[in-house]
N, CA, C and O atoms as a MOPAC input file, in Angstrom:
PM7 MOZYME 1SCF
protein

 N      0.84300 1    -1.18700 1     0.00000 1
 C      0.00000 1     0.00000 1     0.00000 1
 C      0.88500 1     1.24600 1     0.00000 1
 O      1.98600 1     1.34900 1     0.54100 1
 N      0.19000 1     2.22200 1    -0.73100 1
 C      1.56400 1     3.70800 1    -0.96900 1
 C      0.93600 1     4.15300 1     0.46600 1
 O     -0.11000 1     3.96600 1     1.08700 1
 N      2.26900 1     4.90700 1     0.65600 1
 C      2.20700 1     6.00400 1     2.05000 1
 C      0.77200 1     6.53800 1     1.98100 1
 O     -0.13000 1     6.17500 1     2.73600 1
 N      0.65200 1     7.46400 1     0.96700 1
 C     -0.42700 1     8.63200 1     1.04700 1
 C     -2.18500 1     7.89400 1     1.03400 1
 O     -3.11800 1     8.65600 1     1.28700 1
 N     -2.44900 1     6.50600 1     0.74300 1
 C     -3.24500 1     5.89300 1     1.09100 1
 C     -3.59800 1     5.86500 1     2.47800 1
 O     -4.57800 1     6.28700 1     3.09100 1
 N     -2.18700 1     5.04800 1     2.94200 1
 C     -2.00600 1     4.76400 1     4.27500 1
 C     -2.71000 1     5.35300 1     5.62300 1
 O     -3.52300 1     5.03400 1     6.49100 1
 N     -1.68600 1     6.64200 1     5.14100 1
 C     -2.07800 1     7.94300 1     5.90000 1
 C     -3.43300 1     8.75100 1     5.72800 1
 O     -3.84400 1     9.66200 1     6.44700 1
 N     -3.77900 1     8.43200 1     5.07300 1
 C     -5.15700 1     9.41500 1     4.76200 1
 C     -6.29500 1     8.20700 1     5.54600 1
 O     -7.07300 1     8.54100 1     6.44000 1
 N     -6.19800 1     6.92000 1     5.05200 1
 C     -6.79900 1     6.24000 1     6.43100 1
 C     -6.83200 1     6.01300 1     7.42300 1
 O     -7.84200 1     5.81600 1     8.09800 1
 N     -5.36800 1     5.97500 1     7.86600 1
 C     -5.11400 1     5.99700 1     9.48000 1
 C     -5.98300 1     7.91600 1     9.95600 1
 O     -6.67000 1     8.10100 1    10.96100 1
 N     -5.78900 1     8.54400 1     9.34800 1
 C     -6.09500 1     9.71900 1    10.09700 1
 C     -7.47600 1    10.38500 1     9.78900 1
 O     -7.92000 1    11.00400 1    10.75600 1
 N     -8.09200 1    10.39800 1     8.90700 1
 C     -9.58500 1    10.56600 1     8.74600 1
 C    -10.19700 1    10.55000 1     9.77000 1
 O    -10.60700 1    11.38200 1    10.57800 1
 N    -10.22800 1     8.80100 1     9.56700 1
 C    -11.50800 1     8.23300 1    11.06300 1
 C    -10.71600 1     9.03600 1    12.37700 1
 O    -11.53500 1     9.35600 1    13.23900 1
 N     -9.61300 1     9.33900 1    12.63200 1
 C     -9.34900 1    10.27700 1    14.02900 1
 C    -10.08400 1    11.71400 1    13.81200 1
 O    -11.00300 1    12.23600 1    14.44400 1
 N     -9.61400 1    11.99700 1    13.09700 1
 C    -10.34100 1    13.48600 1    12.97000 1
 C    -12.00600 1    13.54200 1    12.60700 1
 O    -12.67200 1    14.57200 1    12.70800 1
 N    -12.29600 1    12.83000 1    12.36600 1
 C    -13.60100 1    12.73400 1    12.14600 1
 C    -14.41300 1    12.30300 1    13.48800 1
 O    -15.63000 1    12.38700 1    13.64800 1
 N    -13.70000 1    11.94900 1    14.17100 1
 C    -13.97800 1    11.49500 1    15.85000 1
 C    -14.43800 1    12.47800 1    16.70300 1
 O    -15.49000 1    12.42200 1    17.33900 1
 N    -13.77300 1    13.22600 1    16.70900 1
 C    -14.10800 1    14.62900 1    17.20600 1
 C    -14.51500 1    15.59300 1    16.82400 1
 O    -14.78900 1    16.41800 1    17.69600 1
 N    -14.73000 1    15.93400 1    15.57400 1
 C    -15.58600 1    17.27800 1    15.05700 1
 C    -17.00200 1    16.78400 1    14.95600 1
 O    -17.35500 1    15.61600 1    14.79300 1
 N    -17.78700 1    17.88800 1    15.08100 1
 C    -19.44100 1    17.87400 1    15.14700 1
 C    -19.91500 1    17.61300 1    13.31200 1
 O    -21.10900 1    17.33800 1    13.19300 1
 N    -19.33400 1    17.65900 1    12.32900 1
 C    -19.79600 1    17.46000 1    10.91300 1
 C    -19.05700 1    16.20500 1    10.53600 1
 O    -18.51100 1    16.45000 1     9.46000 1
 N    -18.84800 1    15.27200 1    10.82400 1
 C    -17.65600 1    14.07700 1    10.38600 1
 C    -17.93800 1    13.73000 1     8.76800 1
 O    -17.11900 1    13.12500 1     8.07500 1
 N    -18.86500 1    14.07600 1     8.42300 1
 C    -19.03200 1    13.84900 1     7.03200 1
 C    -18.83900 1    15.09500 1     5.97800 1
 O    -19.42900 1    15.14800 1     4.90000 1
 N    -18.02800 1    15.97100 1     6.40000 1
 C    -17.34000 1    17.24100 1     5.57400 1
 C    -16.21300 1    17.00500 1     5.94900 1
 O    -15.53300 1    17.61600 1     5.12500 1
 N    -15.25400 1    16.32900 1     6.93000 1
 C    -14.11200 1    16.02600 1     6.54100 1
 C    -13.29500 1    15.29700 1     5.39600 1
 O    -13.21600 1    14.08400 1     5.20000 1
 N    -12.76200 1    16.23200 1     4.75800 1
 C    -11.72800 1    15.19000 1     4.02600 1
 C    -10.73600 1    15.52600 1     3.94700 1
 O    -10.57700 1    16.74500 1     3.88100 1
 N     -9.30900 1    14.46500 1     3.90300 1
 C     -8.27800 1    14.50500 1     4.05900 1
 C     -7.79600 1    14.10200 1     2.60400 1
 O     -8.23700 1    13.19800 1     1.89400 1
 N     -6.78000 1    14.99900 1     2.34300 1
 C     -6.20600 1    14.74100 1     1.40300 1
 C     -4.54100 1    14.46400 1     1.37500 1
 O     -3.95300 1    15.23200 1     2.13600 1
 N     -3.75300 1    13.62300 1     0.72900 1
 C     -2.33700 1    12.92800 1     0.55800 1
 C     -1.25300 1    13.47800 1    -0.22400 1
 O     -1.77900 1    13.15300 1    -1.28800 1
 N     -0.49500 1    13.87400 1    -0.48400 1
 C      0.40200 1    14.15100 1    -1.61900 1
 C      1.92500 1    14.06300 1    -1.16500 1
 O      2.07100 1    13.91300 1     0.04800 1
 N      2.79700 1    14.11400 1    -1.74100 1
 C      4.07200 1    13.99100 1    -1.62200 1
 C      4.97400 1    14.73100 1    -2.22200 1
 O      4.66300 1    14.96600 1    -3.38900 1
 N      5.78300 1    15.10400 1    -1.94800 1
 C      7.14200 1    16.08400 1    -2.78200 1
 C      8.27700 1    15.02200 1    -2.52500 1
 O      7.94500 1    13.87600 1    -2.22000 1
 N      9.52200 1    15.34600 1    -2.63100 1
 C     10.23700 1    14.53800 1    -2.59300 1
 C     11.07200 1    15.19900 1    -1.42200 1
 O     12.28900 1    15.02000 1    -1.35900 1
 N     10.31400 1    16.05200 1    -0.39500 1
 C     11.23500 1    16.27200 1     1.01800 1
 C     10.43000 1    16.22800 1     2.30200 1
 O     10.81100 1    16.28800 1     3.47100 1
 N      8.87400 1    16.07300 1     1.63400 1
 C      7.65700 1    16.31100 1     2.34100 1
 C      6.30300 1    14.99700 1     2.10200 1
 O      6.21400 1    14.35000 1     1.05900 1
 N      5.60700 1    14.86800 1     2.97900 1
 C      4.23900 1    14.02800 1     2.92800 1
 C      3.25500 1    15.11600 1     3.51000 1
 O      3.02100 1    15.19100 1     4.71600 1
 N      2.65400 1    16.01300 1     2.49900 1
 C      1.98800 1    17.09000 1     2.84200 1
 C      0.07100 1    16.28100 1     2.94000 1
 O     -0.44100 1    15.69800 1     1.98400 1
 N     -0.53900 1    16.46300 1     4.14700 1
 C     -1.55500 1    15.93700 1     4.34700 1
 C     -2.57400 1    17.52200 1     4.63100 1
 O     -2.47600 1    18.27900 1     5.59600 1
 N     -3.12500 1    17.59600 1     3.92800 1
 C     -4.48400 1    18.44500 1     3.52400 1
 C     -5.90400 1    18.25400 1     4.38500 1
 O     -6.62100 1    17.34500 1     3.96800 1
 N     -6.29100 1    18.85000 1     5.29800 1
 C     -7.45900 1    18.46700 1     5.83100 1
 C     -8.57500 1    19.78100 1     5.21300 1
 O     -8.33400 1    20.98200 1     5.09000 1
 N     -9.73100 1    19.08000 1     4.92900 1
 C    -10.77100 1    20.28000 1     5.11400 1
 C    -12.11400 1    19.72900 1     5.62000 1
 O    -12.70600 1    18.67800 1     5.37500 1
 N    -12.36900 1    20.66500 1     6.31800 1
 C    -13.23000 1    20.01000 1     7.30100 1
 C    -14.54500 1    21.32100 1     7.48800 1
 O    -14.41100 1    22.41300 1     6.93600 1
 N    -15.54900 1    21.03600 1     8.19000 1
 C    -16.81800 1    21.76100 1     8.43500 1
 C    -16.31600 1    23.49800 1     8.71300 1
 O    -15.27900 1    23.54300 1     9.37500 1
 N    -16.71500 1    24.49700 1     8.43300 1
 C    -16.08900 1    25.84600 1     8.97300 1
 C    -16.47100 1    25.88800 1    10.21500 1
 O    -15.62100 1    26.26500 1    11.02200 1
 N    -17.39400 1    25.64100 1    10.56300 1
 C    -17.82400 1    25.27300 1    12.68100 1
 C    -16.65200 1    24.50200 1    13.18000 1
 O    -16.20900 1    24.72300 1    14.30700 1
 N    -16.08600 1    23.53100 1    12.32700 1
 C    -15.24200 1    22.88400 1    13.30000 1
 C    -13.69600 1    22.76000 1    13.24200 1
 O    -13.00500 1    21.87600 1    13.74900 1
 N    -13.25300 1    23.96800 1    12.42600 1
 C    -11.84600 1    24.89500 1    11.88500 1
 C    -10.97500 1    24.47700 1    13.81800 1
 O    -10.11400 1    23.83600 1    14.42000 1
 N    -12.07400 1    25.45000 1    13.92600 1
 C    -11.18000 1    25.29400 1    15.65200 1
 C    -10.93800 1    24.22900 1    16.83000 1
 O    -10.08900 1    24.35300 1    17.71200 1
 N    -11.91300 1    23.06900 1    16.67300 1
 C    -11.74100 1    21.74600 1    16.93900 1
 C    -10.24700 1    21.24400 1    15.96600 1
 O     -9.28900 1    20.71500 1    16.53000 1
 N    -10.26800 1    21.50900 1    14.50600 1
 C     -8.86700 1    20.52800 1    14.49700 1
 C     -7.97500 1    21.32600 1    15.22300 1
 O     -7.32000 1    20.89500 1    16.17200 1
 N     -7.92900 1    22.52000 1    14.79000 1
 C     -6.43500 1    23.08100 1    15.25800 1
 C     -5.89500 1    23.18300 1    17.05000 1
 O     -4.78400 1    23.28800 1    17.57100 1
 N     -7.19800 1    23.09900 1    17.56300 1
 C     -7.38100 1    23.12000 1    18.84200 1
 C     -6.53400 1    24.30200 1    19.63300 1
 O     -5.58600 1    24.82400 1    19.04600 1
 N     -6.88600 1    24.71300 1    20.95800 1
 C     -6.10900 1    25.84500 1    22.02700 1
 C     -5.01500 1    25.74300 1    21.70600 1
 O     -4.39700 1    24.73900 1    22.06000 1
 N     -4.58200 1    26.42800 1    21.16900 1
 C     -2.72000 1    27.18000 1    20.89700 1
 C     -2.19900 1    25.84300 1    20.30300 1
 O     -1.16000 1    25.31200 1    20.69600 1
 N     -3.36300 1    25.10700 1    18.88100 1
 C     -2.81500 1    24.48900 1    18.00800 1
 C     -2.32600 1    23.06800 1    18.55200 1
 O     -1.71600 1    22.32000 1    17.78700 1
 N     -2.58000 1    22.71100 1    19.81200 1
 C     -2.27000 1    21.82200 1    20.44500 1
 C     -3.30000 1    20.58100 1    19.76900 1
 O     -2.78600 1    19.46500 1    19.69300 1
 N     -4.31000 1    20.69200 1    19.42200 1
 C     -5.04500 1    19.13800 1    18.44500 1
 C     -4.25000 1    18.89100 1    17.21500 1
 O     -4.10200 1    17.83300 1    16.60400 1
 N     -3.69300 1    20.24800 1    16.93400 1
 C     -3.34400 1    19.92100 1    15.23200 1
 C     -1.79400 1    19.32700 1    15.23700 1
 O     -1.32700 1    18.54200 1    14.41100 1
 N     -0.95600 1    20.04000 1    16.65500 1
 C      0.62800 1    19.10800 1    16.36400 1
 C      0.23300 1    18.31600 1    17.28200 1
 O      1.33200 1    17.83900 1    17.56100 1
 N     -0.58100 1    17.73400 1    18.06300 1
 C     -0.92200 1    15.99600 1    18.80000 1
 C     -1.38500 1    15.35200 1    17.23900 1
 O     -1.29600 1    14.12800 1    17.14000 1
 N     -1.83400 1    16.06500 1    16.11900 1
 C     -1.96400 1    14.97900 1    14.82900 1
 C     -0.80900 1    14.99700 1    14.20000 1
 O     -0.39800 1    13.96400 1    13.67100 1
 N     -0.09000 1    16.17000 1    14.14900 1
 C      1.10400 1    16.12900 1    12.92500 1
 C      2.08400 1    14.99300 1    14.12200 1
 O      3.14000 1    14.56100 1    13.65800 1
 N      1.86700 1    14.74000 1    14.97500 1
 C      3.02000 1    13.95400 1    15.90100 1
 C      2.44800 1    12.35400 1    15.65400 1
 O      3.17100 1    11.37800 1    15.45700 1
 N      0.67800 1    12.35600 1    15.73100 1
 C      0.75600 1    11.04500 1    15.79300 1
 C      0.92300 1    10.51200 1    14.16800 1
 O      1.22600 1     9.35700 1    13.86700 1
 N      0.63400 1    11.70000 1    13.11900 1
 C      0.95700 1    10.81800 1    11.44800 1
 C      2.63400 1    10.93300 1    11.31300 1
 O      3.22800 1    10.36500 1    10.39700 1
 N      3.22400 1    11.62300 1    12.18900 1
 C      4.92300 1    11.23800 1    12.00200 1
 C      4.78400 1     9.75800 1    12.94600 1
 O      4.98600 1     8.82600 1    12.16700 1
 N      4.59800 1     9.41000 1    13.89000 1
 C      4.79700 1     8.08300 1    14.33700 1
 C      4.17900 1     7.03500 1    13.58900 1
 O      4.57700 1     5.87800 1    13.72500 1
 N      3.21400 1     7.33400 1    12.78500 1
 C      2.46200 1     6.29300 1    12.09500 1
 C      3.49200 1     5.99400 1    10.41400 1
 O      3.60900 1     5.04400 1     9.64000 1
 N      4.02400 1     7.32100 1    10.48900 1
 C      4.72100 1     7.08000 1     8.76400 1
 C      5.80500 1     6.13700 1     9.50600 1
 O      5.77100 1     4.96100 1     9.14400 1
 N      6.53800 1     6.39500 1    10.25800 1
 C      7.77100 1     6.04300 1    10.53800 1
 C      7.48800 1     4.67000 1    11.37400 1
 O      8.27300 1     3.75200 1    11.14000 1
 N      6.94800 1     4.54600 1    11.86800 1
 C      6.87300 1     3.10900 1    12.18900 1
 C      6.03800 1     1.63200 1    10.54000 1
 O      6.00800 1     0.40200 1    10.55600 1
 N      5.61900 1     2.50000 1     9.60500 1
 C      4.98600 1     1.78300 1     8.62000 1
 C      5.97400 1     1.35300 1     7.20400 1
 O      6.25600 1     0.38500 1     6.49700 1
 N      6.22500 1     2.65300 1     7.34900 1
 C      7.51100 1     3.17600 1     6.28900 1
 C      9.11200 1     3.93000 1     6.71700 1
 O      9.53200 1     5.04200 1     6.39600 1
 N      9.68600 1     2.99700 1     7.44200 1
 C     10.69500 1     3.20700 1     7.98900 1
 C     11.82000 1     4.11600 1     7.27100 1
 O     12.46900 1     5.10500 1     7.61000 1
 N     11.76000 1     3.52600 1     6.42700 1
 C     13.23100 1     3.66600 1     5.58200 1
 C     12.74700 1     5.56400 1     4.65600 1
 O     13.61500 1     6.23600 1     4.09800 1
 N     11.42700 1     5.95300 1     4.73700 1
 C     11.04800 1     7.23500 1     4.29700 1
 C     11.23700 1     8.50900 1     5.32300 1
 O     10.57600 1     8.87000 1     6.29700 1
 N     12.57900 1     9.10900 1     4.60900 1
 C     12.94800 1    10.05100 1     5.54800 1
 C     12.08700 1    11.38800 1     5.69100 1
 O     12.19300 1    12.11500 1     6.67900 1
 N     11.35400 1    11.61400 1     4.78600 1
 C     10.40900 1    12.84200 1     4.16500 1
 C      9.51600 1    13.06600 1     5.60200 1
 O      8.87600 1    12.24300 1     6.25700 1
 N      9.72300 1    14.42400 1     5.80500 1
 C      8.86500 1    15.55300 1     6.80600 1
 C      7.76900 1    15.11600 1     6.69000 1
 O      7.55900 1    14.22800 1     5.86400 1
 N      6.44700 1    15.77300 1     7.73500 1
 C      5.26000 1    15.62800 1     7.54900 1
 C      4.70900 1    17.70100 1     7.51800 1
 O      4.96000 1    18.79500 1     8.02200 1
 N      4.31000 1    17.37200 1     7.05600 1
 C      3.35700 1    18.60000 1     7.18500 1
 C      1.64200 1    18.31100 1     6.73200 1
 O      0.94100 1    17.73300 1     5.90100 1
 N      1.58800 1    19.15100 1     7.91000 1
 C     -0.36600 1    18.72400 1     8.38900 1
 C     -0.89800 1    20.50200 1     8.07400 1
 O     -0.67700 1    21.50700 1     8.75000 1
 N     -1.58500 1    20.35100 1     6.90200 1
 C     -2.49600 1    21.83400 1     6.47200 1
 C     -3.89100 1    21.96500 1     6.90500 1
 O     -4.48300 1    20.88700 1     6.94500 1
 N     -4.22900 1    22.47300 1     7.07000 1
 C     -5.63200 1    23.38400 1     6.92800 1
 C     -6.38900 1    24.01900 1     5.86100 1
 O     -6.08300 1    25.20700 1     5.76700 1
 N     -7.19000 1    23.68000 1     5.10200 1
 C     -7.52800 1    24.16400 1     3.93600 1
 C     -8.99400 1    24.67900 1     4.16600 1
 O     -9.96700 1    24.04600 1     4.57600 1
 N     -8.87300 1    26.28500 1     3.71100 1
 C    -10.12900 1    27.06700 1     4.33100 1
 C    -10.40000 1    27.85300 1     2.90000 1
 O     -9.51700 1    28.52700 1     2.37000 1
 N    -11.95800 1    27.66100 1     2.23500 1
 C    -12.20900 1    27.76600 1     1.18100 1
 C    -12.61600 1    29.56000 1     1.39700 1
 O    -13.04800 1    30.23700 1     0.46500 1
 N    -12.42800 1    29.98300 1     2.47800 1
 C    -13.14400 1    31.41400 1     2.59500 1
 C    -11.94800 1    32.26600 1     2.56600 1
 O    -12.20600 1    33.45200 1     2.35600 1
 N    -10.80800 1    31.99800 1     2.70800 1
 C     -9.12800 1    32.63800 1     2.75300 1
 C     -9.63700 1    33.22600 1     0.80500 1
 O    -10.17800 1    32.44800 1     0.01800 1
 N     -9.28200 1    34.67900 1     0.46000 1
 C     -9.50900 1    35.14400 1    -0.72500 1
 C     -8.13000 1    34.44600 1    -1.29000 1
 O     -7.21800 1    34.10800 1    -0.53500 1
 N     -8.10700 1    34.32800 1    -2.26800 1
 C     -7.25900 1    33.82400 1    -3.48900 1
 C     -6.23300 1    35.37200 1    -4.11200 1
 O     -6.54300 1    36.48600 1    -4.53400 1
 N     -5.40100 1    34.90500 1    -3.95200 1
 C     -4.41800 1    36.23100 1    -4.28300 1
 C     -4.52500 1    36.49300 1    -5.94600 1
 O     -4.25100 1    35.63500 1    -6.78500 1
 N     -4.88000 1    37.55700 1    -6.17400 1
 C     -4.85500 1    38.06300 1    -7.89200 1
 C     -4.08300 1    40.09600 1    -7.72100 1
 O     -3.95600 1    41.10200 1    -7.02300 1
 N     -3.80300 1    39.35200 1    -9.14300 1
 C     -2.70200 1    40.72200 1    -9.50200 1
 C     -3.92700 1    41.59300 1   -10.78700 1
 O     -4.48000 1    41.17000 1   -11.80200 1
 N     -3.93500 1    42.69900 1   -10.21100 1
 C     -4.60500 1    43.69500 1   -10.55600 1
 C     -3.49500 1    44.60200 1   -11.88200 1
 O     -2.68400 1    45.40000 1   -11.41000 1
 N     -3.50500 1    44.53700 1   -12.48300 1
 C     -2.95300 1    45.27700 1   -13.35600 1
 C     -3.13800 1    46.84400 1   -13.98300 1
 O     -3.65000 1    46.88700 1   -15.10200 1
 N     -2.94100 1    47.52100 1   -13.65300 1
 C     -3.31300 1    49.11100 1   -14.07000 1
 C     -2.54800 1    49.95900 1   -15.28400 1
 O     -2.87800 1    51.11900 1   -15.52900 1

């Protein structure tokens, strides 16, 4: 099974555990070749459930998908990074005059 499968199953059903919409979560997988960048987007009510008081839910997840890569996929030295994806953040555009 590839990493980004892996990981997107092991961590779903957690995060979906605790927010009040579990069926607007989705997690998404991707990879670079220095990084395993994992994408969450989830209910806008429950933005502040993942990230939790001073971000403390969101690195108790980026800690438990680094123990889960590294105990599955040993030999993969690649970072984790755990995002937040918020569809209401405006989109940067260049205005030209």
């Amino acid at each position: 099974m590839k990493i980004t499968e892996f990981l997107k199953e092991q961590i779903e059903p957690i995060i979906k555990s605790f927010v009040d919409q579990p069926l607007e979560v989705v997690v998404s997988v991707t990879t670079s070749t220095t990084t395993v960048i994992l994408q969450v987007k989830a209910a806008r009510e429950d933005y502040g459930k993942v990230i939790g008081k001073k971000g403390r839910t969101i690195e108790a997840l980026k800690l438990i998908t680094s123990a889960i890569k590294n105990t599955h996929f040993p030999s993969d030295m690649r970072k984790i990074s755990l995002e937040i994806l918020d569809d209401e953040v405006p989109s940067f555009s260049y205005n030209k005059r």
